[in-house]
C-alpha positions as CSV (number, residue, x, y, z in Angstrom):
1,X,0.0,0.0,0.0
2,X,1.5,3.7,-0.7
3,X,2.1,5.5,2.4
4,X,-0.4,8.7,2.7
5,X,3.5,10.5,3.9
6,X,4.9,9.1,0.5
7,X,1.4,10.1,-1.8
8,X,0.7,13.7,-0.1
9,X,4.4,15.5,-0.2
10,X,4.3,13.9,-4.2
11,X,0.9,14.8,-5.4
12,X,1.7,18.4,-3.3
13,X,4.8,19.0,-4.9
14,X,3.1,18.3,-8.1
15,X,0.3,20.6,-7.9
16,X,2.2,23.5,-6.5
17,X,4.8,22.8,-9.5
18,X,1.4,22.7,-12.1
19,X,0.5,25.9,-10.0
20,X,4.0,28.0,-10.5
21,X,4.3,26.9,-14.0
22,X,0.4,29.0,-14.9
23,X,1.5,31.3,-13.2
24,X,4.7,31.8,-14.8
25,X,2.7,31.2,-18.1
26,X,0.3,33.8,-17.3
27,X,3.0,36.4,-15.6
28,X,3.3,39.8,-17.0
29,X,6.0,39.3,-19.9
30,X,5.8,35.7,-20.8
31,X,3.4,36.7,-23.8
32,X,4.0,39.8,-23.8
33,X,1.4,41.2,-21.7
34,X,-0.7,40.6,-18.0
35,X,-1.6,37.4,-16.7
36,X,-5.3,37.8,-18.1
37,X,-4.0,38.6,-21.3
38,X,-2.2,35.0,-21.6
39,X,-6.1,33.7,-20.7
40,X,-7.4,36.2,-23.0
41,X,-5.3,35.0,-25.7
42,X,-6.1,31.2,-25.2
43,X,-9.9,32.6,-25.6
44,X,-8.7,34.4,-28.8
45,X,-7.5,31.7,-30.3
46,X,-10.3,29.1,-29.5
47,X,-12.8,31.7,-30.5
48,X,-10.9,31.4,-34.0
49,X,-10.9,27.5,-33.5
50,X,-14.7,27.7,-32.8
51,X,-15.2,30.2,-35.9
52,X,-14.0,27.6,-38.2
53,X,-15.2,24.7,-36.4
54,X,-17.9,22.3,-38.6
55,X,-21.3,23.7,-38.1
56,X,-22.1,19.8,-36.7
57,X,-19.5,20.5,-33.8
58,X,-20.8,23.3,-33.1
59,X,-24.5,22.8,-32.9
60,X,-23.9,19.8,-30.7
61,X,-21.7,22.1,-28.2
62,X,-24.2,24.4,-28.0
63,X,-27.0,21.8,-27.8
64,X,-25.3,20.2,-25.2
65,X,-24.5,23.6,-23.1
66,X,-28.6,24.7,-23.2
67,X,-29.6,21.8,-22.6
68,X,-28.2,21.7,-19.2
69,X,-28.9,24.9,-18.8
70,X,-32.6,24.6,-19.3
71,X,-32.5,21.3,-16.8
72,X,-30.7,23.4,-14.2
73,X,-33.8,26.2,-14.6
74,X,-36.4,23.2,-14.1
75,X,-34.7,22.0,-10.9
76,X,-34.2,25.5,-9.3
77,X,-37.9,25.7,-10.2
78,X,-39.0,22.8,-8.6
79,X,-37.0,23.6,-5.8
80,X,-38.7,26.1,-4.7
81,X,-41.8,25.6,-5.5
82,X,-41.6,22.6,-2.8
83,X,-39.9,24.9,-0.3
84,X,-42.5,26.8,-0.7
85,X,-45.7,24.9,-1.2
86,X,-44.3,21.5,0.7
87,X,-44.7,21.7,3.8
88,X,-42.1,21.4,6.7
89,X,-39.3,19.2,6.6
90,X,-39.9,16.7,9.8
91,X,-43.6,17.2,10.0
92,X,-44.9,13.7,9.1
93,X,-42.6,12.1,11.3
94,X,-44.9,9.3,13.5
95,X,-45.3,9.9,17.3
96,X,-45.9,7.1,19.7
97,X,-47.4,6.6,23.0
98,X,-44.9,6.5,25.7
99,X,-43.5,3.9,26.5
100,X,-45.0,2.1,30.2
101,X,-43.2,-1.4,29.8
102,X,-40.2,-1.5,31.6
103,X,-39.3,-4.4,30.2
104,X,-39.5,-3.0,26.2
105,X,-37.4,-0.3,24.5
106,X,-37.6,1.8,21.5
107,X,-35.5,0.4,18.4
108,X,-35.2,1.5,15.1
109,X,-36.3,-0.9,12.1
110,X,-35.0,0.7,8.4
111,X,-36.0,3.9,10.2
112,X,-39.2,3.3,11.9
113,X,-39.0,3.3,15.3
114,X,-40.7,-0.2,17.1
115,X,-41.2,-1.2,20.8
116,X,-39.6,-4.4,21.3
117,X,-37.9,-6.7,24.4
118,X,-35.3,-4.8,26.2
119,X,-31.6,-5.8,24.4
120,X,-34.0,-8.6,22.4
121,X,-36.3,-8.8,19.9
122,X,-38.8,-11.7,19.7
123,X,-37.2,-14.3,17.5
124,X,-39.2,-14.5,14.3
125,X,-39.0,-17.2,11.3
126,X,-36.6,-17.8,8.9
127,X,-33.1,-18.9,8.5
128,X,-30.9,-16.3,10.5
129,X,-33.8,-16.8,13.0
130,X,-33.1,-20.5,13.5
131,X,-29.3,-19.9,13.9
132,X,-29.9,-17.0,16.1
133,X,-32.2,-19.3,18.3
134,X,-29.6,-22.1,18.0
135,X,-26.8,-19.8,19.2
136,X,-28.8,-18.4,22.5
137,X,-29.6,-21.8,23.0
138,X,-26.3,-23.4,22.9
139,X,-24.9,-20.4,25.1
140,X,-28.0,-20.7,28.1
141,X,-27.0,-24.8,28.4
142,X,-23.4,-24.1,28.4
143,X,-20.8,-26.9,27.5
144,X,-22.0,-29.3,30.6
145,X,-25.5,-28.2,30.4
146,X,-25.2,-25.5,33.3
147,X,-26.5,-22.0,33.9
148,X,-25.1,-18.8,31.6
149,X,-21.6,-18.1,33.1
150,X,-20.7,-14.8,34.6
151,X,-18.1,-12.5,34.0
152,X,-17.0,-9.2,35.6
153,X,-16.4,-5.8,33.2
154,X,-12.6,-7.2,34.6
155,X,-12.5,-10.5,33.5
156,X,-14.2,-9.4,29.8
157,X,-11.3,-6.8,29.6
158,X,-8.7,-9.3,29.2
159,X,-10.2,-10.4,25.5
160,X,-9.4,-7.1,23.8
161,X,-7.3,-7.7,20.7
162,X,-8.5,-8.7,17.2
163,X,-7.6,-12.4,17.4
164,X,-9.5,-12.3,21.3
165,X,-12.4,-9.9,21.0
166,X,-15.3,-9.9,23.6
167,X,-17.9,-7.1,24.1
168,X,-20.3,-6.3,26.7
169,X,-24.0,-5.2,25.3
170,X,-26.3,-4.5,28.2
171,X,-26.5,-7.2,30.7
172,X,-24.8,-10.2,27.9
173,X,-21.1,-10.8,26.9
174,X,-20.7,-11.9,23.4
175,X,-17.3,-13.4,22.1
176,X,-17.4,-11.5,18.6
177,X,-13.8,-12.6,17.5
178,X,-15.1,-14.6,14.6
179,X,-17.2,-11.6,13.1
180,X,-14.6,-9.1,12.9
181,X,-13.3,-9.5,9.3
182,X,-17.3,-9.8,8.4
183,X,-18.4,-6.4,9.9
184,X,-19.5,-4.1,7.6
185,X,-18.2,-1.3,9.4
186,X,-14.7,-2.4,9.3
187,X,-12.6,-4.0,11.5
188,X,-11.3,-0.5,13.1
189,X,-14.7,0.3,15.0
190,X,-14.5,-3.7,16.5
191,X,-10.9,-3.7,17.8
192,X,-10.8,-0.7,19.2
193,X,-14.1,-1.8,21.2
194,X,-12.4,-4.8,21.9
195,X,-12.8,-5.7,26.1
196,X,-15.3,-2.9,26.5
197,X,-18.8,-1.9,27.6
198,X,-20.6,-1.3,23.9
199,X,-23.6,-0.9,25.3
200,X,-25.0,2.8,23.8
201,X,-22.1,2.3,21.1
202,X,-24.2,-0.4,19.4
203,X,-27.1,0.6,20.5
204,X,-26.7,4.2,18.1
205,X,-24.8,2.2,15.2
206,X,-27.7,-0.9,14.9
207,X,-31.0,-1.5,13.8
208,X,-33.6,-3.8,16.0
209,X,-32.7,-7.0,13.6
210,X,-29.2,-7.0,14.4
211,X,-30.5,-7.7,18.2
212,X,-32.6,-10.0,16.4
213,X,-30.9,-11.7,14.4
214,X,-26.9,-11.9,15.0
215,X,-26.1,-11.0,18.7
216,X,-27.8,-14.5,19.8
217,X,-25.3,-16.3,18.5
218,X,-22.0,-15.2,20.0
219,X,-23.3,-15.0,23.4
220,X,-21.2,-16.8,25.8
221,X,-22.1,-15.4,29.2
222,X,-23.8,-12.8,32.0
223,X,-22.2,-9.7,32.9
224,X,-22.3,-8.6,36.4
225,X,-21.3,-5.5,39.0
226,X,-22.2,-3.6,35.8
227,X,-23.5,0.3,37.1
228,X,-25.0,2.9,34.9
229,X,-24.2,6.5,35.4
230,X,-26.9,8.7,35.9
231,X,-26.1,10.9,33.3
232,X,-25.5,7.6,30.7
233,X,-29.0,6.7,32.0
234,X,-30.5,10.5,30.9
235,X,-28.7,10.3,27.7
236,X,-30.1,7.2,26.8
237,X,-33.7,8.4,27.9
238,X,-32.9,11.2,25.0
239,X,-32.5,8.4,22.5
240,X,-35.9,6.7,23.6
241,X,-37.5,10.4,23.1
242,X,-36.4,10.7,19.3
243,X,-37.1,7.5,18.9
244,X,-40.8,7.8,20.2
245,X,-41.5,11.0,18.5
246,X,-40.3,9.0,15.1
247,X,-37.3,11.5,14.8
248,X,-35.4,9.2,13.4
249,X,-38.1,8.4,10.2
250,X,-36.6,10.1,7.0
251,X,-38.1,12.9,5.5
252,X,-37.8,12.6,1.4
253,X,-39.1,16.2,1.3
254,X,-35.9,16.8,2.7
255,X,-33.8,14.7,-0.1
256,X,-35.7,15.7,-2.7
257,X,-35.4,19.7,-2.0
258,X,-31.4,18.6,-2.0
259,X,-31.7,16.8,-5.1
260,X,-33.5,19.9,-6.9
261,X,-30.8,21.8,-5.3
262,X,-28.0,19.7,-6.3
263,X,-29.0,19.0,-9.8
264,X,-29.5,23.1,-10.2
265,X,-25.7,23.2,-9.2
266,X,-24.2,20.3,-11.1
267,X,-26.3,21.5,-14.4
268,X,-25.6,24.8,-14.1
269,X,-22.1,24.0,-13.8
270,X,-21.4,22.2,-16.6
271,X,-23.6,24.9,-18.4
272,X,-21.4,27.8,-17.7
273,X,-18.3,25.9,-17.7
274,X,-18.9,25.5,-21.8
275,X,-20.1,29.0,-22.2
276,X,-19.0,29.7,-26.0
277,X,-15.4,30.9,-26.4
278,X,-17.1,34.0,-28.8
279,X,-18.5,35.7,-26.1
280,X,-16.8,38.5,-24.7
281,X,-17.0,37.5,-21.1
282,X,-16.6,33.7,-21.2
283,X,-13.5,33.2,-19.1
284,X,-16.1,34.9,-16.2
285,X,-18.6,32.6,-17.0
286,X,-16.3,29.4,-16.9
287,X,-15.2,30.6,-13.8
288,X,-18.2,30.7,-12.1
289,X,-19.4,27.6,-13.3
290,X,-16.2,26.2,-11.4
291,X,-16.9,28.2,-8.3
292,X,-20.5,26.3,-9.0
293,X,-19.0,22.8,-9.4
294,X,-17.1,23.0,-6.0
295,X,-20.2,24.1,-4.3
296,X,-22.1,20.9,-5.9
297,X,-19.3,18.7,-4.5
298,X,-18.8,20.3,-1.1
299,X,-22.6,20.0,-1.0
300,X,-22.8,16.4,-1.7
301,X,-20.7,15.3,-0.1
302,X,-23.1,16.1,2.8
303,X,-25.5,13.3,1.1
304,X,-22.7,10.9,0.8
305,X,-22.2,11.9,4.9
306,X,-25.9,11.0,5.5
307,X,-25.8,7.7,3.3
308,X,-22.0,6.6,4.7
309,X,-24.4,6.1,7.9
310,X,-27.5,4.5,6.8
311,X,-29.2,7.8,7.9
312,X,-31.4,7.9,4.3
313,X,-33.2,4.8,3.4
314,X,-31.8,3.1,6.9
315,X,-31.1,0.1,4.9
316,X,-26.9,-0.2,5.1
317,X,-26.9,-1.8,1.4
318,X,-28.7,0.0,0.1
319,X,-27.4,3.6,1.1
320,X,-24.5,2.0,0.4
321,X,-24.8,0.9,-3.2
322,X,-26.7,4.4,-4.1
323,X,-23.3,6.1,-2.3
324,X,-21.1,4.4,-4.1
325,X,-23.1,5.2,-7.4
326,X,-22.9,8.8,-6.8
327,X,-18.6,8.4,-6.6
328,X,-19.5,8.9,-10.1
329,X,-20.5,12.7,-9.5
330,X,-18.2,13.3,-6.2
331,X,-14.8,10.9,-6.8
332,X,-14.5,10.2,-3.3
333,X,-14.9,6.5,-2.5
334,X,-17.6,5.4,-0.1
335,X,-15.8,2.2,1.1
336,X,-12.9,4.1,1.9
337,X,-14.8,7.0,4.0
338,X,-16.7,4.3,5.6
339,X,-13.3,2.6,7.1
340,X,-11.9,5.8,7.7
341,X,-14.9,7.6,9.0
342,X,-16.4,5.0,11.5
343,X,-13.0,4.3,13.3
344,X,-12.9,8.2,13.7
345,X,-16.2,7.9,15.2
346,X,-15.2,5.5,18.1
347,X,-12.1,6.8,18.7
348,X,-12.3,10.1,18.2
349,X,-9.1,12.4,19.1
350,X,-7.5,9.4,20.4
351,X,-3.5,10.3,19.1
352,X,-3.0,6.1,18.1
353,X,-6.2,5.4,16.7
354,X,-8.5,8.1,15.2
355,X,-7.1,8.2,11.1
356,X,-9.1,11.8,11.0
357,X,-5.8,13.8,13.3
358,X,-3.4,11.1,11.6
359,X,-1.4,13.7,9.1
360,X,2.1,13.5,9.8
361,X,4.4,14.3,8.4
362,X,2.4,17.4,7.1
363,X,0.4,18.3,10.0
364,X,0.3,17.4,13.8
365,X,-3.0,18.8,15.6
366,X,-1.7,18.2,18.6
367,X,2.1,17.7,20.2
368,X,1.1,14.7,21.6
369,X,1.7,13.5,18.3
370,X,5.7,13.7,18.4
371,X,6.4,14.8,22.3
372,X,7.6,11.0,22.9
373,X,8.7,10.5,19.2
374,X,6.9,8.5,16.6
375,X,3.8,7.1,17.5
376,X,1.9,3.9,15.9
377,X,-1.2,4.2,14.2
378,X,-3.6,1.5,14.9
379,X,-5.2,2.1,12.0
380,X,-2.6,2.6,9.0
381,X,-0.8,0.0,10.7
382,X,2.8,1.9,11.0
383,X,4.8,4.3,12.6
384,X,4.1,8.1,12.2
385,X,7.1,10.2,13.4
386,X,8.4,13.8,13.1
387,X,11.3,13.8,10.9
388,X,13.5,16.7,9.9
389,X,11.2,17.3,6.8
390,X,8.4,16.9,8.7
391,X,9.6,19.0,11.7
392,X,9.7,22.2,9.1
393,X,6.0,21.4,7.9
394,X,4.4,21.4,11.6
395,X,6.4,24.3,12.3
396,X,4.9,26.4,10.3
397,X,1.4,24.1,9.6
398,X,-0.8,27.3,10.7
399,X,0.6,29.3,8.0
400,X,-0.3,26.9,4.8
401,X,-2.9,25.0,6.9
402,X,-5.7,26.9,4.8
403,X,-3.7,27.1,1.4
404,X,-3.6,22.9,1.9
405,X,-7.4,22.6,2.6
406,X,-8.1,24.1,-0.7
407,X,-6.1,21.0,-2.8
408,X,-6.7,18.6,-0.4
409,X,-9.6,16.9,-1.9
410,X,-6.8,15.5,-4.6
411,X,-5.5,13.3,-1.4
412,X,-8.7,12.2,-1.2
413,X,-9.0,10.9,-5.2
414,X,-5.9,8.9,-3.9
415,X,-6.4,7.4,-0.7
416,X,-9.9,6.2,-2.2
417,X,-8.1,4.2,-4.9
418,X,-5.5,3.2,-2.6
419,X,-8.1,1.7,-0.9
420,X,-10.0,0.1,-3.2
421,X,-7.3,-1.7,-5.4
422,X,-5.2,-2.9,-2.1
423,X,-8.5,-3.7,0.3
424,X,-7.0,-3.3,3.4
425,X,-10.8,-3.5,5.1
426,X,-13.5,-5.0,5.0
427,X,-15.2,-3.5,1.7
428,X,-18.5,-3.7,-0.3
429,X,-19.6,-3.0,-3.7
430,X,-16.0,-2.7,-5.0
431,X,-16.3,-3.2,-8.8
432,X,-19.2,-0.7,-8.9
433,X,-17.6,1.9,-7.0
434,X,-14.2,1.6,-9.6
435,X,-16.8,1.9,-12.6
436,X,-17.9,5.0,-10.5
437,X,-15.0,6.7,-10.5
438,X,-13.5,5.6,-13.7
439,X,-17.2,7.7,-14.9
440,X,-16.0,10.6,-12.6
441,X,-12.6,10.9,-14.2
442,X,-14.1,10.4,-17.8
443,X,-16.6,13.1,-17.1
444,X,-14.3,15.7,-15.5
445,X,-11.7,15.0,-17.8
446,X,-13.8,15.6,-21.1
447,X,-15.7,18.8,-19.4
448,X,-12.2,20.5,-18.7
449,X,-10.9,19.9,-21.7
450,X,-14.0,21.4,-23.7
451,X,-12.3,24.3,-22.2
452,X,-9.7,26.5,-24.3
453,X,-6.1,26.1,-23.7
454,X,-4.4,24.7,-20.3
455,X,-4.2,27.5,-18.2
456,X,-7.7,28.2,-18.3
457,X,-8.0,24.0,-17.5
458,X,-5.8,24.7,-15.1
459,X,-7.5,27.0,-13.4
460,X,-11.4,26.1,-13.6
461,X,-9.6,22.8,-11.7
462,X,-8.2,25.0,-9.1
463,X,-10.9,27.3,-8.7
464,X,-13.4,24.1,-8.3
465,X,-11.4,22.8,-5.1
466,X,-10.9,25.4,-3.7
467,X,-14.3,25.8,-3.3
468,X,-15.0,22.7,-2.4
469,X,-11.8,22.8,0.0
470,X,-14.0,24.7,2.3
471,X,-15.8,20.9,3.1
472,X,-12.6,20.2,4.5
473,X,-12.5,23.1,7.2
474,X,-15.9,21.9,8.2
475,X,-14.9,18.5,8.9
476,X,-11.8,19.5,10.8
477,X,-13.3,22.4,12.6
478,X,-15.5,20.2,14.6
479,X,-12.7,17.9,16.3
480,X,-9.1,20.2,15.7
481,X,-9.5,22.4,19.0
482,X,-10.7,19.7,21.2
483,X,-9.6,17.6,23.9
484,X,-7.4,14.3,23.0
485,X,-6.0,11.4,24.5
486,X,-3.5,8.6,24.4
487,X,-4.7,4.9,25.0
488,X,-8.2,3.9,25.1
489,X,-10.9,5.2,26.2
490,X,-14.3,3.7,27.6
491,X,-13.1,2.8,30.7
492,X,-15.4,4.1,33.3
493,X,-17.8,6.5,33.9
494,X,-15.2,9.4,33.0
495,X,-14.7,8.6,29.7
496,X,-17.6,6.3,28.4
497,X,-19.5,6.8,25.1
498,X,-21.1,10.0,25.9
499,X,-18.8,12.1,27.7
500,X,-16.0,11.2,25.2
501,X,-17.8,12.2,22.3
502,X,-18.3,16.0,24.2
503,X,-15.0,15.9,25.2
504,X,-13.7,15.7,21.4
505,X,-16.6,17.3,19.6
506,X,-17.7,20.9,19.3
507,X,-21.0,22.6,17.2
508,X,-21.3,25.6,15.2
509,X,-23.6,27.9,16.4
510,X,-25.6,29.2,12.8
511,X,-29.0,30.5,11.8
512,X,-31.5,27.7,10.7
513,X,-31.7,29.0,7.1
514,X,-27.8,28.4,7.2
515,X,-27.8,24.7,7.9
516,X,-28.1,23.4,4.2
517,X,-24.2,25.1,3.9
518,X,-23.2,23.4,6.8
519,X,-24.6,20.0,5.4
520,X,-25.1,18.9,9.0
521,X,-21.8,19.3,9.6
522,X,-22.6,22.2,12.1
523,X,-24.4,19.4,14.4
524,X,-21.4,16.8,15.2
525,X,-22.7,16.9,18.7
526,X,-25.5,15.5,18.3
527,X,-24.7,13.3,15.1
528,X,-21.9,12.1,17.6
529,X,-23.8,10.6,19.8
530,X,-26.8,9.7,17.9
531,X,-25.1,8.6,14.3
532,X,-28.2,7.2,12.8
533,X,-29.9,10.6,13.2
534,X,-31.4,11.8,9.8
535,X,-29.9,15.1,8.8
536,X,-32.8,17.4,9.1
537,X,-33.7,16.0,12.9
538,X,-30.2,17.5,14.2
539,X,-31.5,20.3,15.9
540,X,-34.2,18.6,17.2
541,X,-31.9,16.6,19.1
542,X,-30.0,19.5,20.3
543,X,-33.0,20.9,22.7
544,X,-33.0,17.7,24.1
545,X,-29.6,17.3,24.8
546,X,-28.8,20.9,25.5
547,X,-30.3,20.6,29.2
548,X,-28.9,17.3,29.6
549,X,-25.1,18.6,29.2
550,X,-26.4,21.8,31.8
551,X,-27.7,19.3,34.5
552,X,-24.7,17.4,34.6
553,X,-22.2,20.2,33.9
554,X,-21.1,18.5,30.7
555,X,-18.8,21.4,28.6
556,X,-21.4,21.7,25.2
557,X,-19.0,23.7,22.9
558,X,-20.9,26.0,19.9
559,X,-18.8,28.7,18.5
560,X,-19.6,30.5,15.5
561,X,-17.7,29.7,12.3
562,X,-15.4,32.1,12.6
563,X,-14.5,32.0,16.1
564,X,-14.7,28.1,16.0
565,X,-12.1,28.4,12.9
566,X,-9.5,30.6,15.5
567,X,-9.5,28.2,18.1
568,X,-8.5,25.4,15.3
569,X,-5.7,27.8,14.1
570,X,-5.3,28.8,17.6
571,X,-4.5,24.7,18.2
572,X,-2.2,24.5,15.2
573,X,-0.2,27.6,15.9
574,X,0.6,26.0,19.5
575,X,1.4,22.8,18.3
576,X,4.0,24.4,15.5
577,X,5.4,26.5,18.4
578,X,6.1,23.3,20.1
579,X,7.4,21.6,17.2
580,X,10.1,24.7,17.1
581,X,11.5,23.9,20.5
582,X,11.9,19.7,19.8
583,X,15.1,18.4,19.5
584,X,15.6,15.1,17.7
585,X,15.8,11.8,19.8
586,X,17.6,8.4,19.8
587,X,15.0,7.2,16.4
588,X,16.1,10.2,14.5
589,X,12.3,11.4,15.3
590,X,12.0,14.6,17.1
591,X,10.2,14.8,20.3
592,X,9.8,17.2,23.2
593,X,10.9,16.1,26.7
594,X,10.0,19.8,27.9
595,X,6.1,19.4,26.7
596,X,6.0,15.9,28.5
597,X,7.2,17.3,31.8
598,X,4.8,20.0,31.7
599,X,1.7,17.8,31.2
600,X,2.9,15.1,33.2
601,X,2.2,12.5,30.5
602,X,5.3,11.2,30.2
């Protein structure tokens, strides 16, 4: 597999080499004149190109240009015509009674909430229903035929590696070691659980049927001395409230407003990205067609958020298979995210596990990262240190952390095929997913070259990620200036589920008509804890769990944007400051003795 160190530094060097080379070409002097002279010139000459182009070629261009034009002015029309005349996103969700059995729980089933058996579901037919019943059978007899053994949280501690993996789920240990190359969510999210209490962990990542149908079988005993913190208890009485109010049914109002609203932008894109060369201001209207294209991708990659989590149809294949269809549009891979991305959310801000603050040598969020030299990442299996190149980068990281965010959607058109052709993971839906992004490529590369000369290639592709960079400052903003941690956490009641996912996750405080630029992304709070959350029930969630964090003086962190952005650079200036002062170690890494000492983690 090629490292992400080896791949970044490479395809940087690259684009900032593509970069100085348009802009030497387009520099005052190299053709005689300005920079938008050179562009100018490039427009010249294809206008003269397009003159004496065959009238065939050129009715099809222009065919093919109004065309998508008109279909953008549909959509946008449509669009608001159901924002207007629609009704409100969330208002046909279905409320239930409340709940008086204490012996039944709310579960979700595809999205529709059900009252079932507490931790069980009544065993229905069919064949994972016999081999469920089979498997809770086998486990009540035991090997000689005697009662369900018991274990303390202790004793299931000591199976918590990959080849050894039990897990606690309310008041049942299950021995899960055989299912960990089978998960769909990766092996990342079961190792790292590995030996620990995954109570409200699977209870916010799995349907009803999964209690139903799989859990059975890899029971192999009783847990006891097992207490529940109060406020674990109040959270999970917030989960049975959105469940019983049917907060966690999908809208499709909701997905079809985005659809209008995506279509408007990818059709209007591609419409203004082959304005004709003839027209006098053509180079502005390509331009804002790529300013439109980074938009569409920054905006859909908010849906491919919402399907990476089953929080659409609420059926994991097939949010999955129409995720991986839209690669095609968004050439990020859904099987990669959903490695990358689930790991991140059970270990999030942990310095050896979490893949989402795993950048070095480019960037360290946090000295933790070098103070005792290199550290090893659980999840890209090797050794990430602070060399003497990479020393220089983190130094001054806060300087070209911005500058980096606007190309750094081209790392993630490599890691996604790193991923798929080596299949490190457990993956799904490969081939269709390389036919996706082979049509992405195909796609992008024919609409960029409609366009005249290669500097004005050049920069529609620039112009279109740095747009869409700004998706990359929201994901980052909402875990860069939080807390993190070495080791693992869920231990005890200081650092189970809940409070670690405050600890490492902060909100941005925005005006309702602002969430669709946010693309939920301004709710990691809640979609933290609650995962399976649709989209549009965020803020829902957040009056409920407001007064929960106030009664037990949990920190809920909500900035705006902008003050949110300068506590991340804020984080990243500190961390280069410290990366100044290291000195390099036995390993040829650099570390920091001085920043152990003064947080007494050493």
């Amino acid at each position: 597999m090629v490292r992400l160190r080896v791949v970044v530094p490479i395809a940087g060097a690259c684009l900032v080499a593509c970069y100085a080379a348009a802009v030497a070409h387009a520099a005052p002097g190299f053709h005689g004149g300005s920079g938008i002279d050179a562009l100018k010139a490039d427009a010249a000459a294809a206008a003269a190109a397009f003159s004496g182009s065959t009238a065939t070629g050129t009715m099809t261009m222009t065919m093919f240009r109004d065309t998508f034009g008109a279909v953008a002015g549909v959509l946008a029309v449509l669009g608001v015509l159901h924002v207007v005349f629609g009704g409100k996103v969330g208002s046909n969700a279905t409320e239930h009674k409340a709940n008086t059995d204490d012996g039944k729980e709310w579960y979700d089933e595809y999205g529709v909430s059900k009252l079932v058996d507490h931790h069980t579901a009544k065993v229905e037919n069919g064949k994972r229903a016999k081999r469920a019943e089979r498997g809770q059978a086998q486990a009540k007899e035991g090997q000689k035929g005697g009662p369900l053994p018991k274990y303390t949280t202790a004793a299931v501690a000591k199976h918590c590696t990959k080849d050894d993996c039990w897990i606690i789920i309310g008041e049942m240990v299950y021995d899960v070691t055989s299912f960990i190359d089978q998960h769909p969510g990766g092996i990342g999210p079961m190792v790292n659980l590995a030996g620990k209490d995954c109570t409200d962990v699977f209870a916010n990542y799995h349907s009803a049927r999964v209690y139903k149908y799989m859990l059975p079988r890899y029971i192999v005993g009783e847990v006891v001395g097992v207490e529940v913190p109060e406020h674990v208890k109040d959270f999970r009485k917030v989960r049975q409230e959105l469940l019983r109010r049917g907060l966690f049914e999908t809208d499709y109002r909701f997905y079809f407003r985005l659809g209008c609203w995506l279509g408007f932008l990818f059709t209007g894109a591609v419409c203004l990205t082959l304005w004709p060369s003839n027209s006098s201001n053509a180079l502005s209207y390509r331009l804002v067609g790529a300013a439109m294209m980074g938009v569409f991708w920054q905006q859909l990659a908010g849906l491919g958020h919402d399907l990476g989590h089953s929080g659409v149809t609420h059926d994991f294949h097939l949010d999955h298979r129409i995720g991986s269809t839209l690669s095609a549009l968004m050439g990020l891979s859904t099987c990669w995210w959903k490695s990358d991305h689930n790991t991140h959310h059970i270990v999030c801000n942990a310095v050896e596990h979490d893949p989402n603050i795993q950048y070095l040598p480019l960037l360290a969020v946090t000295p933790h990262a070098f103070a005792k030299g290199p550290t090893f990442s659980t999840y890209h299996k090797r050794w990430m240190g602070m060399d003497s190149i990479g020393r220089f980068l983190v130094s001054y990281q806060h300087i070209f952390f911005y500058p980096v965010m606007a190309v750094a959607r081209i790392n993630l058109y490599i890691q996604g095929l790193i991923y798929l052709i080596s299949k490190p993971d457990t993956i799904h839906y490969r081939a269709l997913e390389l036919c996706s992004l082979a049509g992405f490529f195909t796609w992008q590369g024919f609409l960029v070259s409609c366009l005249p000369g290669w500097r004005q290639r050049l920069l529609w592709l620039l112009v279109s990620h740095a747009v869409a960079g700004v998706l990359h400052v929201q994901i980052v903003l909402s875990h860069f200036a939080m807390r993190f941690y070495m080791g693992r956490a869920y231990n005890d009641a200081r650092d189970e589920w809940y409070v670690t996912q405050l600890k490492t996750t902060m909100n941005v405080d925005t005006w309702e008509w602002f969430d669709f630029i946010h693309i939920g992304l301004q709710f990691q709070i809640e979609h933290h804890l609650y995962p399976r959350l649709p989209r549009h029930n965020l803020r829902e969630a957040r009056k409920l769990i407001l007064p929960i964090c106030k009664k037990h003086g949990f920190d809920y962190h909500e900035p705006g944007f902008l003050q949110g952005n300068y506590e991340m650079w804020r984080q990243l200036k500190d961390t280069a400051l410290v990366a100044r002062e290291t000195t390099k170690g036995d390993g040829g890494f650099y570390e920091s003795e001085l920043w152990e000492g003064m947080t007494l983690s050493g």
